[in-house]
C-alpha positions in Angstrom: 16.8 30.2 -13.3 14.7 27.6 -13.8 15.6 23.9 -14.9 13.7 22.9 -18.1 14.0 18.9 -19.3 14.0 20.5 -22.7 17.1 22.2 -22.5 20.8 21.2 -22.1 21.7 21.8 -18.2 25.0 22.5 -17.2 24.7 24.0 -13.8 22.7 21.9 -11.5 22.5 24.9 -8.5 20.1 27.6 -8.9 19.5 30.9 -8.9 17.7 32.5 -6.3 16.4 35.9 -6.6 13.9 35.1 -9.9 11.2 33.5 -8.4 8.2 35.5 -8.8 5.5 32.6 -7.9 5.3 29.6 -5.8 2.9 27.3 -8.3 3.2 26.6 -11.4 0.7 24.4 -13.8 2.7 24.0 -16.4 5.0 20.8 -14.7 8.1 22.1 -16.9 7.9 25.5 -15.4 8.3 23.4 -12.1 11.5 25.5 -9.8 13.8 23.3 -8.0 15.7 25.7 -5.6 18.7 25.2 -3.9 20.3 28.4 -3.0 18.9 27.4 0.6 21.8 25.0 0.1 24.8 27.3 -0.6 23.5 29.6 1.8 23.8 26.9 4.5 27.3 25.9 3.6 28.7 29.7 3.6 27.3 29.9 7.1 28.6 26.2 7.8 32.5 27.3 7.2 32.3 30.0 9.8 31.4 28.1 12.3 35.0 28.1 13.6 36.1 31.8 12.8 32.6 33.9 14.0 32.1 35.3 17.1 28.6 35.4 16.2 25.9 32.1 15.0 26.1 32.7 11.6 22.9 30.7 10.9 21.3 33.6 11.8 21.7 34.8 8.3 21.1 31.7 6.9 17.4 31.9 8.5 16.7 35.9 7.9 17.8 35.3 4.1 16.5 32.3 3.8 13.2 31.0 1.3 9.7 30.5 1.9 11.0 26.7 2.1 13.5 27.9 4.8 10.8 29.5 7.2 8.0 26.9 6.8 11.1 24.7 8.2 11.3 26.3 11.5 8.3 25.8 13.0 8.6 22.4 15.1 12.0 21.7 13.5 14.7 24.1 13.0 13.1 26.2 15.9 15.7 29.3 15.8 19.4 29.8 14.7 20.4 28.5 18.1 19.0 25.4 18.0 20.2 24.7 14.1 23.8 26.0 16.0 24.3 23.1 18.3 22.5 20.3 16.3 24.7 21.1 13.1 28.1 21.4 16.1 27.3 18.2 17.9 26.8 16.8 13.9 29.3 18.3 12.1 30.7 15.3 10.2 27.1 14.1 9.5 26.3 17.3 7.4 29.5 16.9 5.5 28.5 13.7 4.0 25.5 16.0 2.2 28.0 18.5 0.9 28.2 17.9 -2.6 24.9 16.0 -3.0 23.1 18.6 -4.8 25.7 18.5 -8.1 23.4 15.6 -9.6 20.0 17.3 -9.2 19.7 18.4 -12.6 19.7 14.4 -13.6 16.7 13.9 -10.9 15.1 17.2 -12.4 14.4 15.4 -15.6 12.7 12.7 -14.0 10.7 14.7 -11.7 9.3 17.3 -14.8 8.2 13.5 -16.3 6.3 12.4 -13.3 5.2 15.5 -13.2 3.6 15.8 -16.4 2.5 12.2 -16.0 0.6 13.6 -13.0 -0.8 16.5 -15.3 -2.1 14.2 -17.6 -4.0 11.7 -15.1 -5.0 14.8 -13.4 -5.7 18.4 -15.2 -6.2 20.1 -12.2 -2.8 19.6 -11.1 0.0 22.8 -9.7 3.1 22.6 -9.1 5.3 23.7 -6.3 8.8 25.5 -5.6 10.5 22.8 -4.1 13.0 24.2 -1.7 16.3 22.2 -1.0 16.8 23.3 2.7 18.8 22.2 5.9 17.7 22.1 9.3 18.1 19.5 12.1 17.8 16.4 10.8 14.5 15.9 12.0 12.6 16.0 8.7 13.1 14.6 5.2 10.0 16.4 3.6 7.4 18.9 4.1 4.7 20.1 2.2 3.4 23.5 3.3 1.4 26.7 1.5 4.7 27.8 -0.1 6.1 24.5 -1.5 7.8 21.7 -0.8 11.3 21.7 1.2 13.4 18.9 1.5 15.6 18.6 4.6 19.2 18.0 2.5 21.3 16.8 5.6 19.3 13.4 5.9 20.3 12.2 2.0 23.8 10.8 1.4 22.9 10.5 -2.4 19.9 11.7 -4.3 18.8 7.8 -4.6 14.9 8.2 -3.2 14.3 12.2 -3.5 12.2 11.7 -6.8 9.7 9.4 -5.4 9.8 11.8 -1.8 9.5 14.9 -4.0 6.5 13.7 -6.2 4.8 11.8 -2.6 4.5 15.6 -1.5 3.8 17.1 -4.7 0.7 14.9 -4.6 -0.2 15.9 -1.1 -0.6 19.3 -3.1 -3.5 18.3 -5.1 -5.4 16.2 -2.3 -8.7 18.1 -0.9 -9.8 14.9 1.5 -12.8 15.8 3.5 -13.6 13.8 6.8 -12.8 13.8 10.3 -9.3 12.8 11.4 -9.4 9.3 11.9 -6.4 6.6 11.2 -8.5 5.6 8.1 -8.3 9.6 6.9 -4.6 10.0 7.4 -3.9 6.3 5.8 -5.8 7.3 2.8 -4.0 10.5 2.4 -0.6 9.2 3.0 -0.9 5.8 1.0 -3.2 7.6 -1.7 -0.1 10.0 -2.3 2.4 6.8 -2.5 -0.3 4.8 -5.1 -0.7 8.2 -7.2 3.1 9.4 -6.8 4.2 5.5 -7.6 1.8 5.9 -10.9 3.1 9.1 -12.1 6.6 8.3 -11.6 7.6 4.4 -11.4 9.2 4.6 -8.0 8.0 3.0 -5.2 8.2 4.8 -1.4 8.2 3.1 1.9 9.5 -0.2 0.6 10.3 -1.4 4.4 6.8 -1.1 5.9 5.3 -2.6 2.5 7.6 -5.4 2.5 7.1 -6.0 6.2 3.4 -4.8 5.1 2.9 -8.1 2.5 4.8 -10.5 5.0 2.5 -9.8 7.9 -1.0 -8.8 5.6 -3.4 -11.1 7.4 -3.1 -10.2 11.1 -2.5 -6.2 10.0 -5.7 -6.4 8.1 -7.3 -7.9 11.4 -5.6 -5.4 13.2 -6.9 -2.3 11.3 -10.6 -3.1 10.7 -10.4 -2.7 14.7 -8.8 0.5 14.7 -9.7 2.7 11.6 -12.2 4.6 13.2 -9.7 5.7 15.4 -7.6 9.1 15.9 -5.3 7.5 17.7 -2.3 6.4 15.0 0.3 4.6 17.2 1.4 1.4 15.5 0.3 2.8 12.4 1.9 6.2 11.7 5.3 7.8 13.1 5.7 5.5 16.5 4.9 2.5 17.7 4.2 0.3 20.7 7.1 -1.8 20.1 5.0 -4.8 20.6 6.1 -6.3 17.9 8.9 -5.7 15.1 6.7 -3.7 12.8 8.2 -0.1 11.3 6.5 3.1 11.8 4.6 3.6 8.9 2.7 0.7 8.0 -0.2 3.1 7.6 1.0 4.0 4.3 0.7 0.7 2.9 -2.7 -0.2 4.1 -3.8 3.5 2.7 -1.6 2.7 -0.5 -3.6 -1.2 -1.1 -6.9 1.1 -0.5 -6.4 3.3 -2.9 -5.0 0.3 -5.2 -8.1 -1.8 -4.9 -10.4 1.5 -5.4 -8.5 2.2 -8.6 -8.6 -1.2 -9.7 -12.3 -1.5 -9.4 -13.3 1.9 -11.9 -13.1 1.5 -15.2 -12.5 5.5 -15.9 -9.0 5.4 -14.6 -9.2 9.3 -14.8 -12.4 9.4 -12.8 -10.4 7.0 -10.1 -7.2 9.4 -10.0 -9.3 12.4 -9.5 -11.5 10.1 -6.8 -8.5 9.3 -4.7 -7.6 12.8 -4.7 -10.4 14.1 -3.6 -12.0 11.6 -0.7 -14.9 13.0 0.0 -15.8 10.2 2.7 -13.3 7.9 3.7 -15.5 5.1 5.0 -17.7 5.3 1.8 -14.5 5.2 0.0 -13.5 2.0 1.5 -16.9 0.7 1.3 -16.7 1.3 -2.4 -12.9 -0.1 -2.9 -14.1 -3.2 -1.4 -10.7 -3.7 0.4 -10.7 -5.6 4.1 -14.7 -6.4 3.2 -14.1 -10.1 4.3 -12.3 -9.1 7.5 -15.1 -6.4 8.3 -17.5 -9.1 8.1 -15.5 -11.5 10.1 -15.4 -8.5 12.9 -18.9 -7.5 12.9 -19.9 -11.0 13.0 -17.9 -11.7 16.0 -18.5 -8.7 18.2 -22.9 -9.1 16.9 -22.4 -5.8 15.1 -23.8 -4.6 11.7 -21.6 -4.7 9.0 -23.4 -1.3 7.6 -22.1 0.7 10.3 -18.3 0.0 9.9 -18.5 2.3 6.7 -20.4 5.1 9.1 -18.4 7.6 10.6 -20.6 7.3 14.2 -23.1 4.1 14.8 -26.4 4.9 16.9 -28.5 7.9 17.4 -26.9 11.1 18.8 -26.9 11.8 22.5 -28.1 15.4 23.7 -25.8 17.2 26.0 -25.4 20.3 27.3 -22.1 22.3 27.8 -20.8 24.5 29.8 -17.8 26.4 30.4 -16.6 29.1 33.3 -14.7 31.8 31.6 -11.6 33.6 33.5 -13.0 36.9 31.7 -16.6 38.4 31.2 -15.6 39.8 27.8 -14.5 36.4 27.0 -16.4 34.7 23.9 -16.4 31.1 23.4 -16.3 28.7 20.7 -16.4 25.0 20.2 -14.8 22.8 17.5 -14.6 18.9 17.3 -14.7 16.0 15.7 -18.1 16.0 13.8 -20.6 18.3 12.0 -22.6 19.3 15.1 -18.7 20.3 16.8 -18.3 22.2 13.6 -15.9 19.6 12.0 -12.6 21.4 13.5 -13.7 25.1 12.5 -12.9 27.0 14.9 -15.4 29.5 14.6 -18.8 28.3 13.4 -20.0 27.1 16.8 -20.8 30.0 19.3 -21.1 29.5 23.1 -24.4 31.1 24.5 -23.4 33.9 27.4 -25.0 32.6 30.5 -23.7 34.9 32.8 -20.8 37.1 32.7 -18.5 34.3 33.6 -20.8 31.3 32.1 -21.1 30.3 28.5 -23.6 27.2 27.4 -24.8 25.8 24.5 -26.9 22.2 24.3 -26.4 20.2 21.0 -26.6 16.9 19.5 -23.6 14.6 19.6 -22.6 11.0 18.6 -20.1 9.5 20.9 -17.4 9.2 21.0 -16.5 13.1 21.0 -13.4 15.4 20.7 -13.5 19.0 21.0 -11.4 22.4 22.0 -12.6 25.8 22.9 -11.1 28.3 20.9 -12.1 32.5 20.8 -12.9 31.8 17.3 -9.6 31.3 15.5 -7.1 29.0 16.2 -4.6 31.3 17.1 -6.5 31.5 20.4 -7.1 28.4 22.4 -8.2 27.5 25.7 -6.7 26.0 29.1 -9.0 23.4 30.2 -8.6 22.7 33.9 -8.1 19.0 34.1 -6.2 18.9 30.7 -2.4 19.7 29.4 -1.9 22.3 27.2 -4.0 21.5 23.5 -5.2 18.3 24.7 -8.4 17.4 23.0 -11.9 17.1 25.3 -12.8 13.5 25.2 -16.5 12.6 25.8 -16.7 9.0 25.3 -19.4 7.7 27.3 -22.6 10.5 28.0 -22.7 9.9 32.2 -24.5 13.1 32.9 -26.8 15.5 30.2 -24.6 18.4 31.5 -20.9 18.7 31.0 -18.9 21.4 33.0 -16.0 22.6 32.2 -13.3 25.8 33.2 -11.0 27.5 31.0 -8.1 28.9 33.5 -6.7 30.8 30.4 -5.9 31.4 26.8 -2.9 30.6 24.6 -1.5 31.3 21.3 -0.7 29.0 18.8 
């Protein structure tokens, strides 16, 4: 059953077996699901009587919103066992939260068709009210949007979550992953989410954000190029009192100061959805420009080349890589267009030898890259390195670059 803003809702808990699609782009077709929910309580109440985990049917019978969840956070029915046993009385205080949804339903089909109007292109996700570990408030994956239930005690704050991820939906930002990327996606979906809806997100690290605005801005014009997020994003330092996510407000006064600036508001919606450079996009918002100057003043930089991904000329290096295997093929992604911009199979290694691979290119430095056998499924073990740790190259000391892959391991 779907809830529909047109119609008189009794029920607020929905029915599970009649999805037939995962997007919508009509926003009051938009499917709130919650039979995750009830699923989760049945197996909750045997805790005490089955000999058996009984999340284990809560997983195998459980949504798309359910298994996106268990990668990196519910993990199996084991480990959702003994986080919801050591938690018990923390999960009960979620119980019943779900009776008012149909209340926040009404306000999410108006952001949501708010959204559809500043943006035509929009779809709409299945969002999936789920439980797992508390670990995770919301997550946006390729089959909707689930909501980690145990963390609310009320539904105060899940429009302005739900609509921050149904935003993340529409974004197609292009560039390398810098802290400048990943502020401009998260803050751009808190400036467009607070737009479409009226609800602010991440009040703490904007109000600590505005308090503390001239030494963050400082701060940031020394860091954006950066993929390094610390003090920004998730975890800090703790060298100071900040909150994790100050990210999302500088992202979020971006985006503000790009949208301010264009007088085709539409045109500035789509443009914020759709980055196609982040550092021309801050060029053009016009945002931090005094501080930039201030910076590349002081250090005897050009101003110019803050709003460039890489300053300087590329450096030519060659490559190469001692394979455990002779039938072993080798690829290379990294940060930039000459590392194949993180595809993991456009750049081919040369076979050298049956237990050599090469390849001599143009880089700018600094440089990240991986060695994959074409798919990301398969990457490699670089001596030297722990598992999935990115190749650094920050300074060229030698025109050749050697490097040996002990073995390969799946994703």
């Amino acid at each position: 059953m779907k809830l529909l803003t047109h119609s008189l809702i009794t029920v607020a808990l929905l029915a599970f077996g009649t999805i037939n699609a995962q997007f919508t782009e009509d926003p009051l077709n938009a499917i709130l699901e919650t039979k995750d929910a009830q699923n989760f309580w049945k197996a909750f109440d045997k805790m005490e009587t089955s000999t058996s985990n009984p999340f284990v049917e809560y997983i195998e019978n459980g949504s798309p919103g359910v298994k996106s969840f268990i990668k990196n956070r519910i993990i199996n029915a084991d480990s959702l066992y003994v986080t919801v046993k050591e938690n018990k009385e923390k999960y009960l205080t979620s119980r019943n939260i779900l009776h008012g949804i149909a209340a926040k339903d009404k306000k999410l089909k108006a952001s949501y068709s708010a959204l559809k109007y500043w943006y035509p292109n929009a779809k709409f996700s299945t969002v999936y009210f789920v439980y797992g570990r508390m670990n995770t408030g919301g997550n946006s994956s390729n089959e909707g949007i689930s909501i980690g239930t145990e963390l609310f005690k009320n539904l105060d704050g899940v429009v302005p979550l739900i609509v921050h991820e149904m935003v993340h939906f529409q974004q197609n930002n292009k560039g390398n992953e810098s802290l400048l990327k990943q502020a401009l996606t998260e803050g751009g979906a808190d400036f467009i989410g607070e737009f479409v809806s009226g609800e602010p997100m991440n009040e703490k690290a904007f109000q600590y954000g505005e308090a503390h605005s001239d030494e963050l801005y400082r701060e940031f014009v020394t860091r954006y190029k950066s993929d390094d997020l610390r003090d920004w994003f998730y975890w800090t330092s703790q060298k100071d009192d900040r909150p994790n996510d100050l990210g999302y407000w500088i992202g979020y006064k971006i985006c503000e100061a790009y949208f301010n600036k264009q007088t085709d508001k539409h045109k500035a919606v789509y443009d914020i959805l759709n980055i196609e450079d982040p550092f021309s996009f801050l060029q053009e918002s016009g945002f931090l420009d005094s501080y930039i100057q201030a910076y590349a003043k002081e250090k005897n930089l050009k101003y110019d080349d803050f709003f460039k991904e890489f300053s300087g000329e590329p450096s030519e290096v060659t490559i190469v890589v001692n394979v455990p295997d002779k039938n072993d093929e080798v690829y290379m992604a990294g940060n930039q267009k000459g590392l194949g911009n993180w595809s993991a199979s456009s750049i081919k290694m040369e076979r050298k030898s049956d237990l050599e691979r090469a390849l001599t290119l143009q880089i700018y430095l600094p440089a990240q890259l991986k060695f994959t056998k074409g798919n990301w499924n398969q990457e490699a073990n670089v001596k030297g390195l722990e598992k999935g740790q990115n190749i650094r190259i920050e300074n060229r000391k030698s025109k050749k670059l050697t490097y040996k892959i002990t073995s390969w391991f799946k994703n």
